[in-house]
C-alpha positions in Angstrom: 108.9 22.9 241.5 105.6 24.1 240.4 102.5 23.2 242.4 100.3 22.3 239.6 97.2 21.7 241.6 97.6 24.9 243.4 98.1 26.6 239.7 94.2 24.5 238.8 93.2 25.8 241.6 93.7 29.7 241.5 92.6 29.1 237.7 89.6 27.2 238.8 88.4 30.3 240.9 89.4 33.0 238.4 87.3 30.7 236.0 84.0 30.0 238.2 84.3 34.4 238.8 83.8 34.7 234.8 80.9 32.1 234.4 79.4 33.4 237.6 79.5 37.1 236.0 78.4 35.9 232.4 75.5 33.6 233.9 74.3 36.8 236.6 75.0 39.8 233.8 77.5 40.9 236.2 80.8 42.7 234.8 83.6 40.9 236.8 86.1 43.6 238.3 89.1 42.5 237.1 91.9 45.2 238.6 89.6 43.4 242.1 90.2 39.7 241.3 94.4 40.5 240.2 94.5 41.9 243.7 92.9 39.4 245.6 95.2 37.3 243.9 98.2 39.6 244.4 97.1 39.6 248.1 97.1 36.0 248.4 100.8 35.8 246.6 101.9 38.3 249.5 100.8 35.9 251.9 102.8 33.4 250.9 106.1 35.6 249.9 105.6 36.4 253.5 105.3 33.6 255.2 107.4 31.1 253.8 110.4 33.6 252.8 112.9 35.1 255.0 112.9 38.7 254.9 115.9 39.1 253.5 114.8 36.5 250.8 111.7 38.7 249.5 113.2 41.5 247.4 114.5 38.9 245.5 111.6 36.5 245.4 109.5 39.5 244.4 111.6 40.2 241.4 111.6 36.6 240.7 107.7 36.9 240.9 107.3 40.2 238.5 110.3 38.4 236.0 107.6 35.3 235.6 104.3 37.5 235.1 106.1 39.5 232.8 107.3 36.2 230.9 103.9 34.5 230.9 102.3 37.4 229.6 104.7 37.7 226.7 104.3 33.5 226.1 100.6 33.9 226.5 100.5 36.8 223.9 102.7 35.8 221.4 100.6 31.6 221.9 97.4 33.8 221.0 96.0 31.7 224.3 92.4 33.2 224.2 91.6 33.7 228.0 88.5 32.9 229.8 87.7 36.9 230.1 87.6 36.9 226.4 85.6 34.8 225.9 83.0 35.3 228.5 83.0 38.7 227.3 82.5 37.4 223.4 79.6 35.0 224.8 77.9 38.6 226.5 78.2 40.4 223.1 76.2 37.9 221.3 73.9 37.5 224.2 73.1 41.4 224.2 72.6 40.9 219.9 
């Protein structure tokens, strides 16, 4: 079953980083923020899977990114990086 708050919750963070960087005229790192996140989805592969369970669960996890990605981009869901950086363009104009 999907957690939903912890889902609000991750995107709550990634989406306080990206008004934080367009209120400070910061660039937010984003290959920095995916691996904190990665880090954080090792932790939990780790410590709640068997070993011999994580090959598996990895695949599991890679299948789904690659699947949301796809949904996301065929949806046309405009994310929150897009738009901070669209807000910073017409700032800078």
């Amino acid at each position: 079953m999907r957690d939903a708050h912890l889902c609000e919750a991750i995107n709550d963070l990634v989406e306080q980083r990206l008004r934080d960087a367009f209120e400070t005229g910061h660039t937010i790192n984003v290959p920095n923020l995916a691996s904190e996140i990665t880090e954080s989805l090792a932790d939990l592969i780790v410590c709640s899977a068997p070993s011999e369970e994580q090959p598996r669960l990895i695949a599991h996890v890679v299948a789904e990114l690659g699947r949301f990605v796809k949904e996301r981009g065929e949806a046309g869901v405009v994310c929150a990086i897009a738009v901070v950086t669209a807000r910073r363009a017409d700032v800078a104009a």
